[in-house]
LUMDO-492015 format. One record per residue: chain; y, x, z of N, C-alpha, C in turn; residue in three letters. Coordinates in steps of 0.1 Angstrom, whole numbers, plus 2048, in hexadecimal, padded with zeros to 3 digits. Each point is the difference from the previous one (the first is absolute). Layout:
<sites>
{'A', {Y, X, Z}, {Y, X, Z}, {Y, X, Z}, 'ala'}
...
</sites>
This chain:
<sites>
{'A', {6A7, 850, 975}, {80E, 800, 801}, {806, 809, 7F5}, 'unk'}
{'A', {7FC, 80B, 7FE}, {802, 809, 7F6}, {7FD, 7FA, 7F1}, 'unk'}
{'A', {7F6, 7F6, 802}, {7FC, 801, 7EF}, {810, 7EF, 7FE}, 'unk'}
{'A', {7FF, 7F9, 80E}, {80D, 7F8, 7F9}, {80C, 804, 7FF}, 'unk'}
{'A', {804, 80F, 809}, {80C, 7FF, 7FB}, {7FE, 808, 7F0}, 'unk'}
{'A', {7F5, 809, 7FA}, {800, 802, 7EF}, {805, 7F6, 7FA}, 'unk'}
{'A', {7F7, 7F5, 805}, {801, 7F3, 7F7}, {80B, 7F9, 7FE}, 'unk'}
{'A', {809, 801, 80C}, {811, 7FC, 806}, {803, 809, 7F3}, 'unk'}
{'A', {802, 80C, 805}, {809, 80A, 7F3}, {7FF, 7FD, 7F0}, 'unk'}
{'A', {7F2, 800, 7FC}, {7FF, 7FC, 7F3}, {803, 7F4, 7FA}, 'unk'}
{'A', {7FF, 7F2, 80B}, {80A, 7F5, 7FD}, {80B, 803, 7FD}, 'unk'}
{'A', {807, 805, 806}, {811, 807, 803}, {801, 803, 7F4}, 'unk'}
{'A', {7F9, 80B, 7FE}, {803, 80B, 7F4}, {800, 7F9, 7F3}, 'unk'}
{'A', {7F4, 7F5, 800}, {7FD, 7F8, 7F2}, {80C, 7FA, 801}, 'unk'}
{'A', {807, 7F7, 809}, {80C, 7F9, 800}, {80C, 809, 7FA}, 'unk'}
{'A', {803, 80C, 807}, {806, 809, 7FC}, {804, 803, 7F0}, 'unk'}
{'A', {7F1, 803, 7F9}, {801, 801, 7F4}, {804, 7F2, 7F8}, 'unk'}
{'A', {7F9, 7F1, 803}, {803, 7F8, 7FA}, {813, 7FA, 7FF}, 'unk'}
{'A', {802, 805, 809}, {80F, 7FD, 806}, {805, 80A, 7F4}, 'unk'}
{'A', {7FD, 810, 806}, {805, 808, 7F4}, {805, 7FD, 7F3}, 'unk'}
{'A', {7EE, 7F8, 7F8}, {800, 7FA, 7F4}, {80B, 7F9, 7FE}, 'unk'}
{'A', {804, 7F7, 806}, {80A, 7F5, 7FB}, {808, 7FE, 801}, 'unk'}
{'A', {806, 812, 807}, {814, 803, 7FD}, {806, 7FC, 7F3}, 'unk'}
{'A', {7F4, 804, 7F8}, {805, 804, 7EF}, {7FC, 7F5, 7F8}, 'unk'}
{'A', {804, 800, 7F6}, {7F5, 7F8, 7F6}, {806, 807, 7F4}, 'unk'}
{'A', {7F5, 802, 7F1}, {801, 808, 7F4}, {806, 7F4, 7F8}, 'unk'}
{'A', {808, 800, 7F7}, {804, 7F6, 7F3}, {800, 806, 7F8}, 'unk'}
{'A', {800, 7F5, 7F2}, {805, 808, 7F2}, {808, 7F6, 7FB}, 'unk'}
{'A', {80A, 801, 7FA}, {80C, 7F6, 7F7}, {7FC, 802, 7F6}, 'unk'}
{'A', {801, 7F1, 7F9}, {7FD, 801, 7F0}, {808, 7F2, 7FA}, 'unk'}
{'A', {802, 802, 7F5}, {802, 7F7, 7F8}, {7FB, 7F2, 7FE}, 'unk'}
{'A', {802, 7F5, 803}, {7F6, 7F6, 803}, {801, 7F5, 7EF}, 'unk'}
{'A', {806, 808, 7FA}, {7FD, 7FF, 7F2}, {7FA, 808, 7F8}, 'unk'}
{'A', {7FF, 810, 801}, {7F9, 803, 7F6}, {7FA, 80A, 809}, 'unk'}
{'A', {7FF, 801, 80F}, {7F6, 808, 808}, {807, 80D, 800}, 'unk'}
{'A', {806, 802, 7F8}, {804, 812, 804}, {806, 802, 80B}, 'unk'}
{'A', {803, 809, 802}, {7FD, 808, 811}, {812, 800, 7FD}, 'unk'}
{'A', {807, 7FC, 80D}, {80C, 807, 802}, {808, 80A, 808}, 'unk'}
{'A', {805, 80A, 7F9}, {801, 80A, 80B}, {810, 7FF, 80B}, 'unk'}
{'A', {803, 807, 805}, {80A, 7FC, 809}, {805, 7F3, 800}, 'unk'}
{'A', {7F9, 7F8, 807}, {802, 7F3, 806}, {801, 805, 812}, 'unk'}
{'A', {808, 7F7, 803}, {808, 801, 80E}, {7F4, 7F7, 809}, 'unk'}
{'A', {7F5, 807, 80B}, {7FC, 7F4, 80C}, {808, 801, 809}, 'unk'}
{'A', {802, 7F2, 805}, {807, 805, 80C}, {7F7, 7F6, 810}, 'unk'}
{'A', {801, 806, 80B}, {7F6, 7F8, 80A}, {810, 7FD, 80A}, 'unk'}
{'A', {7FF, 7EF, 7F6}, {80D, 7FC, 808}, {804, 7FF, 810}, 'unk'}
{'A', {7F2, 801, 805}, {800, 801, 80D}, {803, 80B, 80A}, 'unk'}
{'A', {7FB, 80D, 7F7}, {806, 80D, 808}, {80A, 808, 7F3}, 'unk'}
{'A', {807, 7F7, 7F6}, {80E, 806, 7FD}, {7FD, 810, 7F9}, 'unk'}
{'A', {7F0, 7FE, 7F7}, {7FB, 80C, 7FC}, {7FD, 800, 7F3}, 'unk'}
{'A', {806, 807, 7F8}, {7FE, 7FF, 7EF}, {7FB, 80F, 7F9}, 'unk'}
{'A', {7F6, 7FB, 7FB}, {7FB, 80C, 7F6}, {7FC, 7FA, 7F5}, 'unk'}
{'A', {801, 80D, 7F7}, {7F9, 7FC, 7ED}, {7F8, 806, 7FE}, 'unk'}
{'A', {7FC, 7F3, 7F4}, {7F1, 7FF, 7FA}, {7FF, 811, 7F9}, 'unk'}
{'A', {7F4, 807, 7FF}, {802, 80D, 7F6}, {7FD, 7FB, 7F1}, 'unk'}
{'A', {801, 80E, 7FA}, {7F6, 7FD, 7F1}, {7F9, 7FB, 7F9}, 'unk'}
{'A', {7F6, 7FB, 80D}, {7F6, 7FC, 7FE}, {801, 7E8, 806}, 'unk'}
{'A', {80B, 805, 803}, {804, 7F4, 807}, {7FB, 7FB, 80E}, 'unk'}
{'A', {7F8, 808, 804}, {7F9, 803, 80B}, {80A, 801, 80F}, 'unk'}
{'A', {803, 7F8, 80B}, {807, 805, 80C}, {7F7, 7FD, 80C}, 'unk'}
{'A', {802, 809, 80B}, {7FF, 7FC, 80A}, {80C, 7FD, 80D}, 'unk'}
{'A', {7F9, 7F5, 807}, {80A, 7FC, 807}, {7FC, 7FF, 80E}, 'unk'}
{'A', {808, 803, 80D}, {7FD, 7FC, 80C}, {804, 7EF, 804}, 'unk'}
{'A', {7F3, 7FB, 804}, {804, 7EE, 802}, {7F5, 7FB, 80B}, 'unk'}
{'A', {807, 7F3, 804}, {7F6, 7FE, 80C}, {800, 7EE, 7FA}, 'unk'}
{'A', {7F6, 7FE, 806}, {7FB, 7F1, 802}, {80A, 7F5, 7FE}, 'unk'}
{'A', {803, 7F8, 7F8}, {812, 7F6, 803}, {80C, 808, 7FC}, 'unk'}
{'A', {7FD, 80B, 7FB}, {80A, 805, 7FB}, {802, 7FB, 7F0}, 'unk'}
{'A', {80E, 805, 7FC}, {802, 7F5, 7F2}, {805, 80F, 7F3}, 'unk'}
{'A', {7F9, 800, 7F7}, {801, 80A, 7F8}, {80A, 7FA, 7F4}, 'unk'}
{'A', {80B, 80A, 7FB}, {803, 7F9, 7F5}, {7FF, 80A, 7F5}, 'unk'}
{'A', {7FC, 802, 7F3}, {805, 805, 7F5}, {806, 7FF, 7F5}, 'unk'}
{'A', {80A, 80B, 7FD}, {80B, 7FA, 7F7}, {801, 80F, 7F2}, 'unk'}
{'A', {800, 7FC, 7F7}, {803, 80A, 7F3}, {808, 7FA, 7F8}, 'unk'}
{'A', {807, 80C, 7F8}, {809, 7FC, 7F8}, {7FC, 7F7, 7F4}, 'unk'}
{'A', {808, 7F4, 7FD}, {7F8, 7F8, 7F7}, {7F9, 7F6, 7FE}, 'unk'}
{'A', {7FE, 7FD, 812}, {7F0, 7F7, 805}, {808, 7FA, 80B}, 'unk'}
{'A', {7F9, 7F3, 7FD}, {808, 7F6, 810}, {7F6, 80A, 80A}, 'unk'}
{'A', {808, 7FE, 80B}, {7F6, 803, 80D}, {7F5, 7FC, 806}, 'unk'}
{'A', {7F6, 803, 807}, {7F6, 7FA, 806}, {7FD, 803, 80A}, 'unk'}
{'A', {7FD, 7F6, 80E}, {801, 806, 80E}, {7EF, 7F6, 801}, 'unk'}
{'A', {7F9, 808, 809}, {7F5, 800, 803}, {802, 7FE, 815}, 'unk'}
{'A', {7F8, 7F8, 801}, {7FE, 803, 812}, {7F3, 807, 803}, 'unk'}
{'A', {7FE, 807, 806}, {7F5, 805, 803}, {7F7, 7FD, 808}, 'unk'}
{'A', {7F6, 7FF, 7FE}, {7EF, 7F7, 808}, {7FC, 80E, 805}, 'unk'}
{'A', {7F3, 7FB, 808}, {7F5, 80A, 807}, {7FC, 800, 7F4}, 'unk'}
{'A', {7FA, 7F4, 7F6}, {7F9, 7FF, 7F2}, {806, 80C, 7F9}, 'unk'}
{'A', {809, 801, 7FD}, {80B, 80C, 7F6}, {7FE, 80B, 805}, 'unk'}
{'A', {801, 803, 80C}, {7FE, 809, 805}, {7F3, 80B, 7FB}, 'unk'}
{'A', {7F6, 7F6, 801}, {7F2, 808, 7FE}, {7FB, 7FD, 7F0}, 'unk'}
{'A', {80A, 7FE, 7FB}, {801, 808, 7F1}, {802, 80A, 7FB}, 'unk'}
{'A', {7F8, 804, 7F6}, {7FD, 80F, 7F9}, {810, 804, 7FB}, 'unk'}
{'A', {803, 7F7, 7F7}, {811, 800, 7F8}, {802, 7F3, 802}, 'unk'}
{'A', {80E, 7FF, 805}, {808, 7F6, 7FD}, {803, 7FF, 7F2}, 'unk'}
{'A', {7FD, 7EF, 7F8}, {808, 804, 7F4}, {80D, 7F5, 800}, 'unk'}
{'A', {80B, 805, 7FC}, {80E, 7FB, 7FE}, {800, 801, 7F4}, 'unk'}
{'A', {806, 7F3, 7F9}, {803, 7FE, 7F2}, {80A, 7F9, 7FF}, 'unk'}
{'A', {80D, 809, 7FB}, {810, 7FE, 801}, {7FD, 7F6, 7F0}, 'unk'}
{'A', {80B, 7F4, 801}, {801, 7FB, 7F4}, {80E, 803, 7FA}, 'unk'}
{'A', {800, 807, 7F7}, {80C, 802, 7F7}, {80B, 7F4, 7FD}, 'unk'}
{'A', {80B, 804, 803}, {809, 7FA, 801}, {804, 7FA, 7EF}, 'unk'}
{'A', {800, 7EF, 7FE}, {7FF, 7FB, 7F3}, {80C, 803, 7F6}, 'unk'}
{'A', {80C, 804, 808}, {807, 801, 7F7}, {80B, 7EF, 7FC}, 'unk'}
{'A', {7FD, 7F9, 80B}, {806, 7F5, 7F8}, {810, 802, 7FE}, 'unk'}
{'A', {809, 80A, 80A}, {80D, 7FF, 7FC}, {803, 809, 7F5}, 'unk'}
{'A', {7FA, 7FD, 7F2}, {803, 809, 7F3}, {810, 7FC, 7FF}, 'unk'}
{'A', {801, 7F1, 802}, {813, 7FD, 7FC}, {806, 806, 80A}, 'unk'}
{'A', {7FD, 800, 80B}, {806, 804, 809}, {805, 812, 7FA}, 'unk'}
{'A', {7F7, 804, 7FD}, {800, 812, 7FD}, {808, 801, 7F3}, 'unk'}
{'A', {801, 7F6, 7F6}, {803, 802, 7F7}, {814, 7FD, 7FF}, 'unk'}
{'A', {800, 7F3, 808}, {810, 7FE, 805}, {808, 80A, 80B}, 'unk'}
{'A', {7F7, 805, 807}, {807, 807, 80A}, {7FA, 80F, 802}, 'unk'}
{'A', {7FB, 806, 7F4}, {7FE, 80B, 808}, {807, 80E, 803}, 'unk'}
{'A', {80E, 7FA, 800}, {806, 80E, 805}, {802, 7FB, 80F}, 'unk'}
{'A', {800, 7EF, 804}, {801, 7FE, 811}, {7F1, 802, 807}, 'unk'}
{'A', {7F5, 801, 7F5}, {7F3, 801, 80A}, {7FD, 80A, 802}, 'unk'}
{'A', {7F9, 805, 808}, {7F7, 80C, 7F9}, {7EF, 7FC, 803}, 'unk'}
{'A', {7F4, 808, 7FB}, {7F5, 7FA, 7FF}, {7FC, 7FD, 80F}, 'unk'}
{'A', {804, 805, 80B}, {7FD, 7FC, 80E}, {802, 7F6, 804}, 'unk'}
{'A', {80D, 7FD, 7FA}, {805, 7EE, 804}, {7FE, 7F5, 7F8}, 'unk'}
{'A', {7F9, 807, 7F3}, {7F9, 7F6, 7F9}, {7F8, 7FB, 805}, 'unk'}
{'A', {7F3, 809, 802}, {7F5, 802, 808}, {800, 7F8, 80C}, 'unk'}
{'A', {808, 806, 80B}, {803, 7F7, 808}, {800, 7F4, 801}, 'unk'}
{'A', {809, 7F7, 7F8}, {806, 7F2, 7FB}, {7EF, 7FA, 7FE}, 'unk'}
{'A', {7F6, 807, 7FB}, {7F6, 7FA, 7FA}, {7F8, 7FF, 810}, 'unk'}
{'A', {803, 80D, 802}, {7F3, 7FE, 80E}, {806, 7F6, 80D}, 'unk'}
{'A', {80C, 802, 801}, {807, 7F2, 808}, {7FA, 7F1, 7FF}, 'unk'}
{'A', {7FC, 7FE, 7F3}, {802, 7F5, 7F9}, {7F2, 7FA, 802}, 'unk'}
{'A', {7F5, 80B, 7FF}, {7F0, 7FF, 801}, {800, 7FF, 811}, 'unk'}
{'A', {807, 805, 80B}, {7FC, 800, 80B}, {806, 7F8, 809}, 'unk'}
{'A', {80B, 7F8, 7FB}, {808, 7F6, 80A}, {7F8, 7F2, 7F5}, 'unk'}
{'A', {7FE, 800, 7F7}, {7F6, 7F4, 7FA}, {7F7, 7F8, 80B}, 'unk'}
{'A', {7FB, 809, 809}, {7F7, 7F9, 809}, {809, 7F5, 809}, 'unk'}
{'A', {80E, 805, 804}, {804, 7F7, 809}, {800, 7F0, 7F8}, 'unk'}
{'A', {7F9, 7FB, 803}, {7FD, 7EE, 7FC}, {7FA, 7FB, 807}, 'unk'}
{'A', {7FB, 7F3, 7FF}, {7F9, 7FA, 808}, {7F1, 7FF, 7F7}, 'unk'}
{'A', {7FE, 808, 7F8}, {7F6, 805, 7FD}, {7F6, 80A, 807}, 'unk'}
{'A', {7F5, 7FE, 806}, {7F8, 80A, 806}, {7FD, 80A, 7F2}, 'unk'}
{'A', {802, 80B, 801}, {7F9, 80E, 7F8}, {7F9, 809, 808}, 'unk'}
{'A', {7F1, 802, 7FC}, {7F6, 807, 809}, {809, 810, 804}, 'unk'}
{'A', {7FC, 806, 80E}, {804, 806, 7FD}, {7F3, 80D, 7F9}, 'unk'}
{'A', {80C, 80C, 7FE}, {7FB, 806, 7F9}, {7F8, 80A, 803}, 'unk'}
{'A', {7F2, 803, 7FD}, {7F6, 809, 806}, {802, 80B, 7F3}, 'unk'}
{'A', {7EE, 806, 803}, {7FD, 808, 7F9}, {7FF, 7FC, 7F0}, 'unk'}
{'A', {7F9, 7EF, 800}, {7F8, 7FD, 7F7}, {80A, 7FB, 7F2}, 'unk'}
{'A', {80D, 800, 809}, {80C, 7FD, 7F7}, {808, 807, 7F9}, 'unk'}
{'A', {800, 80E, 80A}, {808, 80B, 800}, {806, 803, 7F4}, 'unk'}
{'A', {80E, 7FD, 7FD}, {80B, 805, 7F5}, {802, 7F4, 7FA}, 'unk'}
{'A', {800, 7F4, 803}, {801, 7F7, 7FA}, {813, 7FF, 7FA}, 'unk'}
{'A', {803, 800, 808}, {80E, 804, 7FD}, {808, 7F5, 80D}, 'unk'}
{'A', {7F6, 7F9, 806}, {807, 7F0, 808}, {805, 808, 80D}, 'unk'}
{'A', {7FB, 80B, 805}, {807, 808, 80D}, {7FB, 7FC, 80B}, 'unk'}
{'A', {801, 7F7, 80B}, {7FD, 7FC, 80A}, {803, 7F3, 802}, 'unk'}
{'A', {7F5, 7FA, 80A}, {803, 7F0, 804}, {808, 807, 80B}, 'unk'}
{'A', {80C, 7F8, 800}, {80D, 800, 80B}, {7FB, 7FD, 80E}, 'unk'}
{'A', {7F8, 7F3, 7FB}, {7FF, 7F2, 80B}, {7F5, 809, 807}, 'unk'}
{'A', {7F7, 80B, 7FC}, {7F5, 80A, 804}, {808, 804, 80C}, 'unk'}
{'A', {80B, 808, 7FE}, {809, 80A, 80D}, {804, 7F9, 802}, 'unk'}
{'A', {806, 7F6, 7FF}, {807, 7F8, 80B}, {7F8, 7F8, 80A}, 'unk'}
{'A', {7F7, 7FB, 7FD}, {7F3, 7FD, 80B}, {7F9, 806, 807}, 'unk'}
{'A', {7FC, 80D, 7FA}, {7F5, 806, 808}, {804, 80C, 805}, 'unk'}
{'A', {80E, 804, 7FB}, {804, 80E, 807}, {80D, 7F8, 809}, 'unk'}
{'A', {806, 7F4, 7FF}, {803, 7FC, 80C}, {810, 806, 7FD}, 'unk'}
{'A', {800, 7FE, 7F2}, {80F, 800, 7FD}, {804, 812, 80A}, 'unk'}
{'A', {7FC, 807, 7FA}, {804, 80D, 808}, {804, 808, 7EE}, 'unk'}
{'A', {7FF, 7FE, 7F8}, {801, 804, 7F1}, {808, 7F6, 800}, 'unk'}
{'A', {809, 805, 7FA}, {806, 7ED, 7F4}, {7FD, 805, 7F1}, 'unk'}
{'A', {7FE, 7F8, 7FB}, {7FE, 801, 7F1}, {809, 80C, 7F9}, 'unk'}
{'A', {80D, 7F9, 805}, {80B, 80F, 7F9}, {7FE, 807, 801}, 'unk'}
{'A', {7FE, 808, 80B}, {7FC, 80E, 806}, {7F6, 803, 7F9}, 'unk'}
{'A', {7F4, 7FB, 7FF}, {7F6, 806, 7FB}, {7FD, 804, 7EF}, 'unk'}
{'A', {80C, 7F5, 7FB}, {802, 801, 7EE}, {807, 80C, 802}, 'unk'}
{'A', {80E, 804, 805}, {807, 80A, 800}, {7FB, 80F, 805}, 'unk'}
{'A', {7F9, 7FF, 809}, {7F5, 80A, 804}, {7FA, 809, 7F4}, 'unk'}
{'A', {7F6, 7EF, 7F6}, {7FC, 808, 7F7}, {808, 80A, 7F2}, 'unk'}
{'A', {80C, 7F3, 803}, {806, 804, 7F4}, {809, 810, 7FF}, 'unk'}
{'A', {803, 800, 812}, {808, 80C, 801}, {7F6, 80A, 7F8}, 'unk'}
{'A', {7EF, 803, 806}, {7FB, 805, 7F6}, {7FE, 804, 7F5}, 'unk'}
{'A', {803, 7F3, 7F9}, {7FF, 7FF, 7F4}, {80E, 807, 7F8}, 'unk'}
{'A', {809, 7FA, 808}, {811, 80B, 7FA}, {7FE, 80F, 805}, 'unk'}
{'A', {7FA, 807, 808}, {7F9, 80C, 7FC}, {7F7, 808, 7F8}, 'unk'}
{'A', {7F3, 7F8, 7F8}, {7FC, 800, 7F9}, {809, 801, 7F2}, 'unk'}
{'A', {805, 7F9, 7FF}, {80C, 801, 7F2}, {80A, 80B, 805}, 'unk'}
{'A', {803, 807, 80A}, {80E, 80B, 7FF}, {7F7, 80B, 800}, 'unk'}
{'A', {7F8, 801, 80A}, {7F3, 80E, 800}, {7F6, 802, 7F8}, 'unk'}
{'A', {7FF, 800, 7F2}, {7F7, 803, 7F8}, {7F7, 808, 800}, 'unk'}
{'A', {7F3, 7FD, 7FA}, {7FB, 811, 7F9}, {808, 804, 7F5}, 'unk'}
{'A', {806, 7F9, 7F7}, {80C, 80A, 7F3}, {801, 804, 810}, 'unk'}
{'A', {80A, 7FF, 806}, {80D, 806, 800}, {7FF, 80D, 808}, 'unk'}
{'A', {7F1, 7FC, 80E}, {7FE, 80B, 806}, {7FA, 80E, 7F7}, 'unk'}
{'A', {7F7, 7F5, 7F3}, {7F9, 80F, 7FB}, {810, 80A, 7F8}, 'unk'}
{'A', {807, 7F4, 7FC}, {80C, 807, 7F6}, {806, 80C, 808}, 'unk'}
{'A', {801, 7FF, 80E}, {803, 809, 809}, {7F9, 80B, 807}, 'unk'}
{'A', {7F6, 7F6, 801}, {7F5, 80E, 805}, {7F8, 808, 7FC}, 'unk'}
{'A', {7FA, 7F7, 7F0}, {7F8, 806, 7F5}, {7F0, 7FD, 809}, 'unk'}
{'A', {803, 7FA, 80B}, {7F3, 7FA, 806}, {7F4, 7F6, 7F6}, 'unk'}
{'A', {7F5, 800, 805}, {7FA, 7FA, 7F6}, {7F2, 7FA, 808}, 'unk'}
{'A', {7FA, 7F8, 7FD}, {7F3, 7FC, 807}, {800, 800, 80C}, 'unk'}
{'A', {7F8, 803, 808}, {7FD, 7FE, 80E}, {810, 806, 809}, 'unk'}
{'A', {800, 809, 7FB}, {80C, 809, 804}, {80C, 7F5, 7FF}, 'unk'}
{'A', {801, 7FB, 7F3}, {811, 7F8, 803}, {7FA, 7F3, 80A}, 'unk'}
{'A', {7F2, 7FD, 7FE}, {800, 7F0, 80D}, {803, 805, 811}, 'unk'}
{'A', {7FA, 80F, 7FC}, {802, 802, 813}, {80F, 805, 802}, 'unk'}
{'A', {807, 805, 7F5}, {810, 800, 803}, {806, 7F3, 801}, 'unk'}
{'A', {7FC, 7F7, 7F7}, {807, 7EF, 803}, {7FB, 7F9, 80E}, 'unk'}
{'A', {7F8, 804, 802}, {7F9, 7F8, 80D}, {807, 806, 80F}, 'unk'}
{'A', {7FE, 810, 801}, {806, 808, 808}, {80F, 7FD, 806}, 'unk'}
{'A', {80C, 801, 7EF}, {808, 7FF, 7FE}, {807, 7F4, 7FF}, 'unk'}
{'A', {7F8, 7F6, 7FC}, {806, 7F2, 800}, {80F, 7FA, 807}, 'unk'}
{'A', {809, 800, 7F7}, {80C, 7FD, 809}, {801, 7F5, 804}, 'unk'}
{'A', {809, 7F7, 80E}, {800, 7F6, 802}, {807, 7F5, 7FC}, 'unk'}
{'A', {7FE, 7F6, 7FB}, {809, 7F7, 7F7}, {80D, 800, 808}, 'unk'}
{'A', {807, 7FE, 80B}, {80B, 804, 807}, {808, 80E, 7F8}, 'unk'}
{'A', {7F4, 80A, 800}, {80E, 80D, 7FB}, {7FF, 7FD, 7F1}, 'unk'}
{'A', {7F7, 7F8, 7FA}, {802, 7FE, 7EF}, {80D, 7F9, 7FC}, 'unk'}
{'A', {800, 7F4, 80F}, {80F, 7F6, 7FF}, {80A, 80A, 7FE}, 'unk'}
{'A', {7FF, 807, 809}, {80E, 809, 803}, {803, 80A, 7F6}, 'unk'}
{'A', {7F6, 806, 7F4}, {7FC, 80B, 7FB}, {7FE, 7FD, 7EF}, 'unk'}
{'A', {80B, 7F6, 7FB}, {7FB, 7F8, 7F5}, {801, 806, 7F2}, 'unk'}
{'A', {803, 810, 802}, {7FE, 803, 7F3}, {7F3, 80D, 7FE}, 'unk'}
{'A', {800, 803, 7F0}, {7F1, 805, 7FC}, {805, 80B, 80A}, 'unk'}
{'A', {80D, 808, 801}, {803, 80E, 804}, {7FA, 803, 80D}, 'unk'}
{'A', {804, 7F0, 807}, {7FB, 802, 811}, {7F5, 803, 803}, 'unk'}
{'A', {7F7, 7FD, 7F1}, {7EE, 800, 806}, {7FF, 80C, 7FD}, 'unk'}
{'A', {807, 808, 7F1}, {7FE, 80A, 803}, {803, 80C, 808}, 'unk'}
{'A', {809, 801, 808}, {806, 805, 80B}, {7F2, 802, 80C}, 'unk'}
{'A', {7FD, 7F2, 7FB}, {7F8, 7FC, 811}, {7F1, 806, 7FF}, 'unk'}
{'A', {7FF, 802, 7F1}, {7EE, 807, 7FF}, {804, 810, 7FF}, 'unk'}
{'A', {80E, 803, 7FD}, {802, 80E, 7FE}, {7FF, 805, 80F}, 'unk'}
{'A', {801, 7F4, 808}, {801, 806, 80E}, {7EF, 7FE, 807}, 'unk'}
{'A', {7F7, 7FC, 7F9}, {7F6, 7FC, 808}, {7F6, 809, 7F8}, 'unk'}
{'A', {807, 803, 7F3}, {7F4, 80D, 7F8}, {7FA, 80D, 80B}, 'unk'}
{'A', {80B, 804, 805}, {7FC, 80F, 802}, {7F4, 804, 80B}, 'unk'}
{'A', {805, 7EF, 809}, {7F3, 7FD, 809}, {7F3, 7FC, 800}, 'unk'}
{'A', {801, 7FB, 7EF}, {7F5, 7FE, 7F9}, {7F7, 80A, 7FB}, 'unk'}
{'A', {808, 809, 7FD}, {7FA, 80D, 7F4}, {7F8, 80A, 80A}, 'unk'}
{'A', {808, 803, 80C}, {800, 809, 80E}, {7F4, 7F8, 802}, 'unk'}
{'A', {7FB, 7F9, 802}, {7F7, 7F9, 807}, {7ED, 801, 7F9}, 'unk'}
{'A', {804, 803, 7F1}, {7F8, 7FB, 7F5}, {803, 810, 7F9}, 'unk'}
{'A', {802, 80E, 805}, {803, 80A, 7FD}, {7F4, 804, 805}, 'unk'}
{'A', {7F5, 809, 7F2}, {7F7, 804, 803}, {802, 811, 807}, 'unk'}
</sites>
């Protein structure tokens, strides 16, 4: 009796740990043209409404579970959203490879750029690569083995199998709110203020990260700096040897 209930416990426990294992999973973002590593790129686990950035090293970790849908977005780069397997899971690194945004609205930038600015350039491009899919064209969707292609997501994917609980809009706008954070919250702008640098300015951006809602409301440089002069002191107090 005694030696089954050890054996009971140590099943438990092994479960325990394996469960443990597969809160998280490790990534690196890179360049899926020339491999370099990107740093503050936005993940976000659209399912529990949770965003952190890549470091220095381009290196993030993230909390995710099974069917959950990852997206990453950096300045510059269409977006790429990943769904997550038990397979993914029990990988060493996730690798994500953002494809750089081509540039095709040069007339666009060139006739209008005191009405654009590079976000809504940018935008205009990534809109244009991610509603492409609505056709009566099947496009695979998008795994690991594709990752950063620049195509975004098969539509007809969520609307089938998650049973229309996403709509397509939602989930472009999701990413993108991200992405209009990524362009107002910089590293310029935080280091310009905080004189932060390396590991130090990713864990103030990440910590700190403001919500695309107070960015709407907050649309000039002054407001951000207002808003890190108010989040410094809690920073420094904290990181005070």
């Amino acid at each position: 009796m005694k030696k089954s209930l050890y054996t009971l416990l140590f099943i438990c426990a092994a479960f325990g740990v394996e469960a443990q294992q597969k809160n998280t999973i490790i990534g690196i973002v890179k360049d899926s043209v020339t491999n370099t590593i990107i740093e503050f790129a936005s993940i976000s686990n659209i399912n529990k409404k949770n965003t952190i950035v890549s470091n220095t090293k381009g290196v993030f970790k993230i909390d995710i579970a099974p069917n959950h849908l990852l997206s990453v977005a950096a300045v510059g780069y269409n977006f790429d959203t990943i769904r997550i397997t038990e397979k993914l899971l029990q990988t060493d690194t996730l690798l994500v490879l953002l494809h750089p945004l081509s540039k095709r609205l040069a007339d666009i930038t060139v006739n209008s750029i005191t009405r654009f600015s590079q976000y809504q350039l940018d935008s205009i491009e990534r809109r244009k690569d991610f509603f492409i899919n609505r056709s009566d064209v099947k496009i695979p969707v998008v795994s690991l083995a594709n990752s950063g292609v620049g195509l975004g997501i098969n539509l007809d994917h969520f609307y089938n199998r998650e049973k229309r609980k996403r709509s397509a809009l939602d989930l472009f706008y999701d990413i993108e709110n991200e992405s209009y954070t990524n362009y107002r919250f910089t590293p310029a702008l935080v280091n310009k203020y905080t004189q932060l640098e390396g590991e130090k300015l990713v864990e103030f951006m990440q910590k700190y990260r403001p919500s695309y809602t107070w960015l709407r409301n907050h649309i000039t440089e002054e407001d951000i700096l207002y808003y890190i002069n108010d989040k410094l002191p809690s920073y420094n107090k904290k990181h005070k040897k």
